[in-house]
ChimeraX commands (.cxc) that place a marker at each C-alpha (Angstrom):
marker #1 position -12.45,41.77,143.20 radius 0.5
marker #1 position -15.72,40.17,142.65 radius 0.5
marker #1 position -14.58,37.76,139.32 radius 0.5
marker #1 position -11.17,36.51,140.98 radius 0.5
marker #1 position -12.71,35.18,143.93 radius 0.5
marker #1 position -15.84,33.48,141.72 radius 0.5
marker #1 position -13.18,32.01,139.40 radius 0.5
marker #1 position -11.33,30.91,142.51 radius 0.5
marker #1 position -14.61,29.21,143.94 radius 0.5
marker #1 position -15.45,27.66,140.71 radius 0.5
marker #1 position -11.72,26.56,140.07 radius 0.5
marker #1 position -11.67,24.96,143.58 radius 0.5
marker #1 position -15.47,22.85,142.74 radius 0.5
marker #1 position -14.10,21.94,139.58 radius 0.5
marker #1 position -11.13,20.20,141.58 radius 0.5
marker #1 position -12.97,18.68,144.18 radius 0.5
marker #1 position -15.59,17.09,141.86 radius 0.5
marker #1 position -12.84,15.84,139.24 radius 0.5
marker #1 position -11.44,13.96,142.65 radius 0.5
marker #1 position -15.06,12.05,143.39 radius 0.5
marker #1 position -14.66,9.69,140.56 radius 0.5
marker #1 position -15.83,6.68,142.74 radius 0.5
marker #1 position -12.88,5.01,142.87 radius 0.5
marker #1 position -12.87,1.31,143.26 radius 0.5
marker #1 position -13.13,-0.42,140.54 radius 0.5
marker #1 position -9.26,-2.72,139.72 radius 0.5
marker #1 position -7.68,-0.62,142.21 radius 0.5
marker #1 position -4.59,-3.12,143.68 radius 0.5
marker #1 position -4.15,-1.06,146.72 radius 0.5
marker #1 position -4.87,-1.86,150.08 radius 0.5
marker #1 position -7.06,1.21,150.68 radius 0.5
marker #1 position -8.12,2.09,146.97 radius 0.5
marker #1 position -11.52,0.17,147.92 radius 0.5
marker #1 position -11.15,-2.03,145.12 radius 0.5
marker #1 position -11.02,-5.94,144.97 radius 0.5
marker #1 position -7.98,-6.19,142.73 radius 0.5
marker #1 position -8.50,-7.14,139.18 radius 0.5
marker #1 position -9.95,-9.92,137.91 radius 0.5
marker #1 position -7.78,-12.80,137.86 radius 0.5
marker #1 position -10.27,-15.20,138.44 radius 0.5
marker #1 position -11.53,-18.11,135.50 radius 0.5
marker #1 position -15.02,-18.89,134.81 radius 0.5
marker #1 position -16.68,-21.66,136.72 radius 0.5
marker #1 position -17.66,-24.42,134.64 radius 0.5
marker #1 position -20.47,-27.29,136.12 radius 0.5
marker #1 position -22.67,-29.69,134.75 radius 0.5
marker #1 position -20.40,-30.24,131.78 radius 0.5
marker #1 position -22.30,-32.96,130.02 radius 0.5
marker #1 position -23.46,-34.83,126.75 radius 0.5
marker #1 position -26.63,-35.52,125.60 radius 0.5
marker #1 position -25.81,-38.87,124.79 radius 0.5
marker #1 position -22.70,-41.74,125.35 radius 0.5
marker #1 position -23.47,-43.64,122.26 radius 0.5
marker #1 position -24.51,-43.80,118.45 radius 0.5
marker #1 position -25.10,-46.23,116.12 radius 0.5
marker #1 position -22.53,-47.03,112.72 radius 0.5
marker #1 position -24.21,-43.86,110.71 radius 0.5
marker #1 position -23.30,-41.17,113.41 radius 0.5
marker #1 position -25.17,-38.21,114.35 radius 0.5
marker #1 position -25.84,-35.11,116.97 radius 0.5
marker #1 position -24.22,-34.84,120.11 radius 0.5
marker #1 position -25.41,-31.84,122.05 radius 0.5
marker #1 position -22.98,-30.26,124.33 radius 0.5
marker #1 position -23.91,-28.49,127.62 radius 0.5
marker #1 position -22.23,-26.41,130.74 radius 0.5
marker #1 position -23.26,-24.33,132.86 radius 0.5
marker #1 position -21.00,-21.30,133.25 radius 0.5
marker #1 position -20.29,-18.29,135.75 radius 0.5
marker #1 position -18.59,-15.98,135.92 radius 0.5
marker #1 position -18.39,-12.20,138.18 radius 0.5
marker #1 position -17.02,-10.60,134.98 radius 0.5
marker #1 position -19.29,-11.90,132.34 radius 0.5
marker #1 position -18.78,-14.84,130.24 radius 0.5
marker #1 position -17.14,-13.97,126.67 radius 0.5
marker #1 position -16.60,-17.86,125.41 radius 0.5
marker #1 position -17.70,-21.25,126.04 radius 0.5
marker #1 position -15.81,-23.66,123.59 radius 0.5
marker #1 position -16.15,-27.38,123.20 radius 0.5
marker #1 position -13.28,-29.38,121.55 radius 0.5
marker #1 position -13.69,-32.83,120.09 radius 0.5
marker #1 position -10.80,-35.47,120.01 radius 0.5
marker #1 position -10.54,-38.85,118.58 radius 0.5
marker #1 position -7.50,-41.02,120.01 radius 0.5
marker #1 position -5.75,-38.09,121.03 radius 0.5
marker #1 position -6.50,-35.73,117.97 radius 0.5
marker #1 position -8.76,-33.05,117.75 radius 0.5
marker #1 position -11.25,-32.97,115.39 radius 0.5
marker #1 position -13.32,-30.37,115.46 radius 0.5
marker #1 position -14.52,-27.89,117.75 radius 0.5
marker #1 position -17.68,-26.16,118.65 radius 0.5
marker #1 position -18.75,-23.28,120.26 radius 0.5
marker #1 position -21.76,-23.47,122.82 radius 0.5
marker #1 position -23.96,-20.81,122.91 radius 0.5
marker #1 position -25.71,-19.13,126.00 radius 0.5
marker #1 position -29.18,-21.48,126.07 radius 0.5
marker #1 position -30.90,-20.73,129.23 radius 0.5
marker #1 position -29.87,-18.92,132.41 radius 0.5
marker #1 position -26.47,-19.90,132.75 radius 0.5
marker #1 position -26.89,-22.75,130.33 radius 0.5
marker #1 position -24.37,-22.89,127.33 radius 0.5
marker #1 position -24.72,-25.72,124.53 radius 0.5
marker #1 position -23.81,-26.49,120.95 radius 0.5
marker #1 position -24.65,-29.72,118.55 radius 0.5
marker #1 position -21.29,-31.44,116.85 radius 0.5
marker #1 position -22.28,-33.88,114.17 radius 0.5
marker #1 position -20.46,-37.32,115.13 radius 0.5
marker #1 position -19.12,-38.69,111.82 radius 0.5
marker #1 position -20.50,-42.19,110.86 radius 0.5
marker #1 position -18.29,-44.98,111.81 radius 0.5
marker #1 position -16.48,-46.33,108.02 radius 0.5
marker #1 position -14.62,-48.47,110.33 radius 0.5
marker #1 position -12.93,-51.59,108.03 radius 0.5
marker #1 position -11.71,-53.36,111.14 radius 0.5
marker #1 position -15.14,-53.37,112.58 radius 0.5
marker #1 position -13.75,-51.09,115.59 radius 0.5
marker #1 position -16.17,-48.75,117.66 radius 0.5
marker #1 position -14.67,-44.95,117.64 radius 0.5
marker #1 position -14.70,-42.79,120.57 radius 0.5
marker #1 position -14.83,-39.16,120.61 radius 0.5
marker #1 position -13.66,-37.56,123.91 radius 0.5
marker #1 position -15.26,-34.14,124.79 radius 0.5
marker #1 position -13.38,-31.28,126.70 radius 0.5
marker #1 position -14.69,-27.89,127.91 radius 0.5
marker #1 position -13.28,-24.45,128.17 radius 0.5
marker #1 position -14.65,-21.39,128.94 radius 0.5
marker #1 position -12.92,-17.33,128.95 radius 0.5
marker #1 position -14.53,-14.92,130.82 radius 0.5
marker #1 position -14.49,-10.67,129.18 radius 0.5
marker #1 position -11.23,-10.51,131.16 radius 0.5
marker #1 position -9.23,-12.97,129.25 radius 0.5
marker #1 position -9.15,-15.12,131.82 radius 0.5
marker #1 position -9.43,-19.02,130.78 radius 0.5
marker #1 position -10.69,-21.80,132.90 radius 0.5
marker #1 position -8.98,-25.42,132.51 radius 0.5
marker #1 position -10.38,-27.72,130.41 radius 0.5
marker #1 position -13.43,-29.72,131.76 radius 0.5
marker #1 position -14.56,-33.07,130.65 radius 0.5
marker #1 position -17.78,-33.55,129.20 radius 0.5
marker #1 position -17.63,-37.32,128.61 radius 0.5
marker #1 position -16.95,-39.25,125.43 radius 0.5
marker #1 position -19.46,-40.85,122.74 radius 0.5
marker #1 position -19.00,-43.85,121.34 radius 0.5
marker #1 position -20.05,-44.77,117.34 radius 0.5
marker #1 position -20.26,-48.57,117.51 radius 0.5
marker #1 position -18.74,-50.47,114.47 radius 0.5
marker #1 position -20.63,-50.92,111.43 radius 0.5
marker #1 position -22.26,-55.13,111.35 radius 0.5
marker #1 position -21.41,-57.05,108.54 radius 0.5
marker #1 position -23.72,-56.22,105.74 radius 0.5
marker #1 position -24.35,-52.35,107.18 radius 0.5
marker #1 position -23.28,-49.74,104.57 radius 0.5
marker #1 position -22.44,-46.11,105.66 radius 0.5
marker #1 position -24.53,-44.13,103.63 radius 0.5
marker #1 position -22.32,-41.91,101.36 radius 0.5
marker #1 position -21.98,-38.20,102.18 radius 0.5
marker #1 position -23.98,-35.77,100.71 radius 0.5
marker #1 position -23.52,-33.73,97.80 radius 0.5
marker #1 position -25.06,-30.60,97.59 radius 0.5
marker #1 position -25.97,-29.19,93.69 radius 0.5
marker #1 position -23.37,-26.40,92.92 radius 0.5
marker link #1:1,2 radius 0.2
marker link #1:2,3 radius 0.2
marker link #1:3,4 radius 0.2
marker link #1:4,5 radius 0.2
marker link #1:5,6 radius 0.2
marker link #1:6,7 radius 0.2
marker link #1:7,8 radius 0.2
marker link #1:8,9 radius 0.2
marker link #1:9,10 radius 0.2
marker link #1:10,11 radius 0.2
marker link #1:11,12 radius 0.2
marker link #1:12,13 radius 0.2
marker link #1:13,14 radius 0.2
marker link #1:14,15 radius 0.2
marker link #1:15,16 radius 0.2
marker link #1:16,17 radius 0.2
marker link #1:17,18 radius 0.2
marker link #1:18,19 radius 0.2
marker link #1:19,20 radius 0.2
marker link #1:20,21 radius 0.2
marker link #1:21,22 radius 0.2
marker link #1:22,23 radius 0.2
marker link #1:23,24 radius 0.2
marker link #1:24,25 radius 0.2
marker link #1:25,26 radius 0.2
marker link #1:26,27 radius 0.2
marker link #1:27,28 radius 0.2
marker link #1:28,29 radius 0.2
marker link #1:29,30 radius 0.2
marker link #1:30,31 radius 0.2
marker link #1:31,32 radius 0.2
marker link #1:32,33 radius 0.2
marker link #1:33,34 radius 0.2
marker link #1:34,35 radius 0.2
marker link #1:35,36 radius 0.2
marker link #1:36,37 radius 0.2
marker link #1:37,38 radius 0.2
marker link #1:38,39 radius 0.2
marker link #1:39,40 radius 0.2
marker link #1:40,41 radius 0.2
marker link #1:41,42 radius 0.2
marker link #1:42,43 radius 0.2
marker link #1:43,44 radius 0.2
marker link #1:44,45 radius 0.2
marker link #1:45,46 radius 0.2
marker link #1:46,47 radius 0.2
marker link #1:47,48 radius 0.2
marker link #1:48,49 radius 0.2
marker link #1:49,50 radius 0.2
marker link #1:50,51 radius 0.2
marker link #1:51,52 radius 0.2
marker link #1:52,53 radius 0.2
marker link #1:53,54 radius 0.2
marker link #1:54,55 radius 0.2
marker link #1:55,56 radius 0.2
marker link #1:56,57 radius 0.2
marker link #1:57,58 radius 0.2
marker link #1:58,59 radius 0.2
marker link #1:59,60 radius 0.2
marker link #1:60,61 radius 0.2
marker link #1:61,62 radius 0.2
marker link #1:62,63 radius 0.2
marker link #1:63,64 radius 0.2
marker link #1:64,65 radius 0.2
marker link #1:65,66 radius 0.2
marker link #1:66,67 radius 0.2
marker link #1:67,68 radius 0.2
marker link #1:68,69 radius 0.2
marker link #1:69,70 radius 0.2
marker link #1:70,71 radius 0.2
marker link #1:71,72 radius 0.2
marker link #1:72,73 radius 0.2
marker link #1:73,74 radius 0.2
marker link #1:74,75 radius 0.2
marker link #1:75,76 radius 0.2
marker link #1:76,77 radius 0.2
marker link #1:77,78 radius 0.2
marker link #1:78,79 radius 0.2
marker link #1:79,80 radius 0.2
marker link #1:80,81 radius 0.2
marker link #1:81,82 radius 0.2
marker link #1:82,83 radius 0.2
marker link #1:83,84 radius 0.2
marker link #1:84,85 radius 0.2
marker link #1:85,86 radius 0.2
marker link #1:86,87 radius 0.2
marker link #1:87,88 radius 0.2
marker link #1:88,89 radius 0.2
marker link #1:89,90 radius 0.2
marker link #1:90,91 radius 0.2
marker link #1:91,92 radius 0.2
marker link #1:92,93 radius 0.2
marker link #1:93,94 radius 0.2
marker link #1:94,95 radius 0.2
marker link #1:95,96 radius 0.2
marker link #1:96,97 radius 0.2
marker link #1:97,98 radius 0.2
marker link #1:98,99 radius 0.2
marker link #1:99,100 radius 0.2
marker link #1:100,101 radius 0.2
marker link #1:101,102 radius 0.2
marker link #1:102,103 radius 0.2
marker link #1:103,104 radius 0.2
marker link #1:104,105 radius 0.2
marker link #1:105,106 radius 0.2
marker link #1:106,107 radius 0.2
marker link #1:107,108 radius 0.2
marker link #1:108,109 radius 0.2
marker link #1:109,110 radius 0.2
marker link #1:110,111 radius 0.2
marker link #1:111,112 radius 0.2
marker link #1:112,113 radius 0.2
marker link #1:113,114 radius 0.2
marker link #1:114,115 radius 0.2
marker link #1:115,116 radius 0.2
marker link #1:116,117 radius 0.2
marker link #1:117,118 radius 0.2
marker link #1:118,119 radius 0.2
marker link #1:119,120 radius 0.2
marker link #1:120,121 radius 0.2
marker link #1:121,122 radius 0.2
marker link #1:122,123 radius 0.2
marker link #1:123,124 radius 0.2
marker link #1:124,125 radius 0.2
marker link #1:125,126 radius 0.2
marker link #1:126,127 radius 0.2
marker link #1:127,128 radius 0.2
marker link #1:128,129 radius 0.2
marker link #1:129,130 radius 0.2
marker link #1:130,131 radius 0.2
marker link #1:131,132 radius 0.2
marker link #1:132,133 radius 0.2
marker link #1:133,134 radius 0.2
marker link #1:134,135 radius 0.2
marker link #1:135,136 radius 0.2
marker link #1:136,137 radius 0.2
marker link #1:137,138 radius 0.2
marker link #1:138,139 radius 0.2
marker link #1:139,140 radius 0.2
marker link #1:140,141 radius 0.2
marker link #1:141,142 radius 0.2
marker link #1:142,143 radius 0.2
marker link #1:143,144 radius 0.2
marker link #1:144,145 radius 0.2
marker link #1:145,146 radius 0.2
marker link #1:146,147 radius 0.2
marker link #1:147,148 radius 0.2
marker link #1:148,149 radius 0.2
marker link #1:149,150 radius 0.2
marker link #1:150,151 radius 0.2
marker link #1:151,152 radius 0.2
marker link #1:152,153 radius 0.2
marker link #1:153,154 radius 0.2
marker link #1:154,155 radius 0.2
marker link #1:155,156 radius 0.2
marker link #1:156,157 radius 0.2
marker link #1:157,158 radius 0.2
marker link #1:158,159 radius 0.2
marker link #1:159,160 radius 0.2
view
C-alpha cells in the first residue's frame, strides 16, 4: 500500500514542477505574461563619418553608429555608393559601449574630367532576431578632382 501511494506523490511533484517552467518569455497571449516576440529593429543614432572630404589620392573614412537594441545586436553594416552604385561595403564593429565603427578606404580620385567623386554612406543594422532596421544615412565624402599636374600614385603591388 505503502509504494503506490509514494509513486502517486512523486508522480503528482513531478507534474506540478514540469508545469513551473516560468513562462513568459514570446508568449503572444494576453495572459501568457509575455511581451510578444520581438518584432522590433535596432535603433540606430549618431550615424556619422569621420570626415566629409579627401584630397585627389583618397584615403580612410571611419564609419560610426551607435546601436540598441532589447534583443542584442547581431550586425551593424555600412554600404558605400557612388552615383547610385554600391561599391563596397563594410562591416562596423562593436567599439565602445554601444559604439559600432569600421574604416572603408576611399579610392583616389583618377578623374580625367577633373570631376570631384562623392561617395554616399548608408547604415543598417539586424538585431539576433532577424529583425532589420532601415537604412540610415551617415553622410557622403567627397574626393576632390585631381589639379593639373597631380598624378594618382599607382596602386600597389604586393611581391607574390
Amino acid at each position: 500500500m505503502r509504494s503506490p501511494l509514494l509513486f502517486a506523490l512523486l508522480l503528482g511533484l513531478a507534474l506540478a514542477a514540469a508545469g513551473c517552467g516560468g513562462g513568459g518569455g514570446d508568449s503572444t497571449t494576453p495572459d501568457g505574461g509575455g511581451t510578444g516576440p520581438d518584432t522590433q529593429a535596432p535603433a540606430l543614432t549618431g550615424v556619422a563619418l569621420s570626415t566629409a572630404s579627401l584630397d585627389f589620392r583618397g584615403g580612410s573614412v571611419t564609419v560610426s553608429a551607435n546601436v540598441t537594441d532589447a534583443s542584442g545586436v547581431a550586425t551593424v553594416t555600412a554600404t558605400i555608393a557612388r552615383e547610385g552604385t554600391t561599391i563596397g561595403t563594410v562591416t562596423l564593429s562593436p567599439a565602445s559601449g554601444s559604439t559600432y565603427s569600421g574604416t572603408y578606404s576611399v579610392p583616389p580620385n583618377g578623374s580625367a574630367t577633373g570631376a570631384a567623386q562623392t561617395y554616399t554612406v548608408v547604415v543598417r543594422a539586424t538585431d539576433t532576431k532577424g529583425n532589420a532596421s532601415a537604412e540610415v544615412s551617415a553622410g557622403s565624402v567627397t574626393v576632390t578632382a585631381p589639379d593639373p599636374g597631380d598624378q594618382v600614385p599607382p596602386p600597389p603591388v604586393f611581391p607574390s
